[in-house]
C-alpha positions in Angstrom: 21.8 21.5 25.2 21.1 23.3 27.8 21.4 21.0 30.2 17.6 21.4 32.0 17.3 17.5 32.7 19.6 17.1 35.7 18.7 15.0 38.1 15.3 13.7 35.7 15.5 10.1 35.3 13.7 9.7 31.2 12.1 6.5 30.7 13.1 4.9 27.3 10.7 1.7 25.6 12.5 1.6 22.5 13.8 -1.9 21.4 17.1 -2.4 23.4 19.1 -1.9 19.7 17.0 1.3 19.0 17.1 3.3 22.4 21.3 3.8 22.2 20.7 7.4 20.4 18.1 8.9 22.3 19.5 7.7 25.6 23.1 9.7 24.6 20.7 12.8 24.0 18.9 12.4 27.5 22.5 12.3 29.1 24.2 14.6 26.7 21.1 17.3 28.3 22.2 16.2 31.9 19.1 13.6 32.5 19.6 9.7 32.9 18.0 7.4 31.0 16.1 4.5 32.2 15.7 2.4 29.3 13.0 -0.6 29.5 12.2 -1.9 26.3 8.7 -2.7 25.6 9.3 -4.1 22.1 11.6 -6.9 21.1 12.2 -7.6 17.3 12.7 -10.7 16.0 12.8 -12.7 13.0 9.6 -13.9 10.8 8.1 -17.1 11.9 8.5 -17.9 8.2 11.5 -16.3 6.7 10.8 -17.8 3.2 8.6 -15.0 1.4 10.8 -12.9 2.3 13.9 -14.3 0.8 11.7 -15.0 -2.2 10.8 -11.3 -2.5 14.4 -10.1 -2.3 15.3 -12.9 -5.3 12.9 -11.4 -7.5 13.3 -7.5 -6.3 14.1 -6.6 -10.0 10.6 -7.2 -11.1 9.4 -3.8 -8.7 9.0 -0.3 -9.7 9.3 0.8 -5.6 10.0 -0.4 -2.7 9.0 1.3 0.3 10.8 0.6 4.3 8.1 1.2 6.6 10.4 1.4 9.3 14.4 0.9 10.5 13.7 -2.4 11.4 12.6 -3.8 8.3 15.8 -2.2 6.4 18.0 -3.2 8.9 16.4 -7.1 8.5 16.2 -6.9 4.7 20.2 -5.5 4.3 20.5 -8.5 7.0 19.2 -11.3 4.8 21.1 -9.7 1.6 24.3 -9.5 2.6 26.4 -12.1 1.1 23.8 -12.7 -1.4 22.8 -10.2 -4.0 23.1 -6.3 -4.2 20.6 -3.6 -4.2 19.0 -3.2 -8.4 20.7 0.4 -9.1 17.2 1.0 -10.5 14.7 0.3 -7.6 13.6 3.4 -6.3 13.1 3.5 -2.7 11.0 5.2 -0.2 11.0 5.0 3.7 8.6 6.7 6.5 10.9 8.6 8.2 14.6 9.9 9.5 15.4 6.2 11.1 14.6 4.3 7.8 16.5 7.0 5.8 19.9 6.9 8.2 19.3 3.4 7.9 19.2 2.8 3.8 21.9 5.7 3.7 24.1 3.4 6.0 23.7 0.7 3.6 24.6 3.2 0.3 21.0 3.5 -0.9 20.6 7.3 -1.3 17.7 9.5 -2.8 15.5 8.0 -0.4 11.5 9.5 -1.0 10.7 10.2 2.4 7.9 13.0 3.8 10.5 16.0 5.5 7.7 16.2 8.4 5.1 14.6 10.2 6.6 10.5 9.3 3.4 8.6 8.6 2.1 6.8 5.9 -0.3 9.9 5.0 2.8 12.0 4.6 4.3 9.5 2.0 1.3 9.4 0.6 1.2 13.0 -0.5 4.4 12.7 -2.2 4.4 13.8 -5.8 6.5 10.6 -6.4 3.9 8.6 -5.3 0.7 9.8 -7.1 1.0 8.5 -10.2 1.6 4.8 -9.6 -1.0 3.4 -12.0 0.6 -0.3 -13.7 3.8 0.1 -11.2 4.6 -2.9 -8.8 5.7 -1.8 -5.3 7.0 -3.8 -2.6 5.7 -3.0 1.3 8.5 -4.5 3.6 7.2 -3.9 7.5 6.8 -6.1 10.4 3.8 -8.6 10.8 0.8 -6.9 10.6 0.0 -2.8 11.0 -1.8 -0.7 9.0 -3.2 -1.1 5.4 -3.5 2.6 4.7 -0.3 3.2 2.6 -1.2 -0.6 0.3 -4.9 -0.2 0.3 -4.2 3.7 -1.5 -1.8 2.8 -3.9 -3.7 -0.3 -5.0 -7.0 2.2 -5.5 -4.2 4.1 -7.7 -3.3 1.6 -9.5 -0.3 -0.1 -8.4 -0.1 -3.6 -7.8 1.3 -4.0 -4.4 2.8 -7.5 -2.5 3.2 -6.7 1.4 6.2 -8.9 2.9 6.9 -9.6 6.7 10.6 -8.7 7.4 10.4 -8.8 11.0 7.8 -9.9 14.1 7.1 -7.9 17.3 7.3 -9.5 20.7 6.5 -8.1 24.2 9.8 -8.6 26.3 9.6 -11.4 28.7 11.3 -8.4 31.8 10.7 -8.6 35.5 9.4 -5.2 35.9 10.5 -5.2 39.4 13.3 -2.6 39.5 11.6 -0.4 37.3 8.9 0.0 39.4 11.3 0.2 42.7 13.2 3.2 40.6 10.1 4.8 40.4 9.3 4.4 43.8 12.3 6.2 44.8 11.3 9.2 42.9 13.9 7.7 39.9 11.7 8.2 37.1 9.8 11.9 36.0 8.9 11.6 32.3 8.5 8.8 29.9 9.3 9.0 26.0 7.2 6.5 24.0 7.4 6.2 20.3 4.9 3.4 19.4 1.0 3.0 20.1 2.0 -1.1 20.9 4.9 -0.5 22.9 2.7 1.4 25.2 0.1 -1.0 25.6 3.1 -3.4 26.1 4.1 -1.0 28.8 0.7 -0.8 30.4 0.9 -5.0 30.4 4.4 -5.1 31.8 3.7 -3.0 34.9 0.3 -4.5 35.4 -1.8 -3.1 38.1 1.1 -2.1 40.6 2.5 0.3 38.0 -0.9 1.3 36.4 -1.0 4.7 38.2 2.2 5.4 38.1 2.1 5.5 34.2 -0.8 7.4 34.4 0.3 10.2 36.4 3.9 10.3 35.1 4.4 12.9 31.9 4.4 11.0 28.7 6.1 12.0 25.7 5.3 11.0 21.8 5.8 11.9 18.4 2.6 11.2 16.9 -1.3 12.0 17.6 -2.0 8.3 17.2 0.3 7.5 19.8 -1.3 10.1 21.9 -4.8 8.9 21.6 -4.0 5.6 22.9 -2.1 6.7 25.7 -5.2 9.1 26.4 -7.5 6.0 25.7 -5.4 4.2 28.9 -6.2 7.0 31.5 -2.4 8.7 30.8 -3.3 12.2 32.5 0.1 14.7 31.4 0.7 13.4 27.6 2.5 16.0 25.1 2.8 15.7 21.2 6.5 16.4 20.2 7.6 17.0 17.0 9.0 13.9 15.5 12.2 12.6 15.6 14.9 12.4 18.7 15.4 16.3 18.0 11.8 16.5 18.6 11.5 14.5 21.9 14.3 16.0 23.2 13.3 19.8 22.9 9.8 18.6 24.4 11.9 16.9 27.5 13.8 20.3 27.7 10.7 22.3 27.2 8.8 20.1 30.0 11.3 21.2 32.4 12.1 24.0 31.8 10.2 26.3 34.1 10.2 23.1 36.8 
């Protein structure tokens, strides 16, 4: 670290359990981070097909963590009860859900080594030939149908189960907005297409332009789009992962 964010307050929207890492990296580069979540995780409305899902986890071929969340809630609701099956393979999107299994002991984890999407996993050698294979999707409620819609059409028989709900935190957005108005905040780093809508929400109109004018950061094209979609003018892809947000922060400022 070079140190090239002193003095630049970052803006962090993570969940409040998730932003610790980044936020050490922000201060660790000289920067301070601002950390507002715009995402709040909690449990399922209806906990139950989950618990069934982990009784019966013997009877799948994969199971694939579409993000740290859900591992973290699944190794959550096991604990105490059963252990892992020693032969369930397991596959995650990206470097979270892989710290996160590796935390728990679970180890040769398929994961894509760039680009953490579902298209990535997809590609995979390990998932292509799937045909008569059961695999279990654990995610939050909802999201995309991409990575169960293409392994079904490859034959696998595949049971999507709700490990966790998303929530817009209930936060007065008050001093956030004040910070800002006292030159306090010069770049944001958002890492999910609904936390920035969530962020757009929270602000409302008062903080509408400021989010707009104020360089936004993200790992992902998709995430991009929207923010493009909501009138954000300065918005740069970053390679993904902290290490990728953080050389775009340091790259950003570089030359300011």
């Amino acid at each position: 670290m070079t140190g090239t964010l002193t003095g630049r307050g970052i803006l962090i929207t993570r969940p409040a359990h998730q932003a610790g890492p980044l936020a050490a990296l922000i201060h660790a580069a000289g920067g301070r981070p601002v950390i507002f979540p715009t995402l709040e995780i909690l449990d399922p409305v209806d906990p139950q097909p989950l618990l069934d899902a982990l009784a019966r986890l013997e009877r799948y071929d994969l199971a694939i963590f579409i993000s740290p969340n859900a591992v973290t809630r699944v190794m959550e609701r096991m604990a105490g009860r059963r252990a892992w099956p020693a032969g369930l393979r397991v596959a995650a999107i990206g470097k979270g859900g892989v710290r996160e299994l590796e935390r728990h002991g679970i180890h040769d984890v398929i994961a894509p080594q760039r680009s953490f999407d579902s298209e990535r996993l997809l590609e995979m050698p390990q998932l292509q030939g799937v045909s008569g294979q059961r695999v279990l999707i654990l995610r939050g409620d909802g999201g995309r149908e991409l990575l169960g819609d293409t392994l079904a059409a490859r034959g696998a028989q595949v049971d999507y189960v709700a490990c966790y709900r998303r929530a817009r935190p209930q936060t007065d957005p008050a001093p956030l907005l004040q910070a800002w108005a006292h030159d306090g905040v010069h770049a944001m780093v958002v890492t999910s297409s609904e936390g920035l809508r969530n962020l757009f929400v929270m602000l409302g109109k008062a903080g509408e332009s400021l989010l707009q004018r104020t360089p936004l950061l993200v790992p992902h094209p998709r995430i991009a789009a929207v923010a493009r979609e909501l009138g954000c003018r300065e918005v740069i892809e970053t390679a993904p992962g902290d290490d990728g947000l953080i050389a775009g922060l340091l790259q950003q400022f570089a030359a300011k």
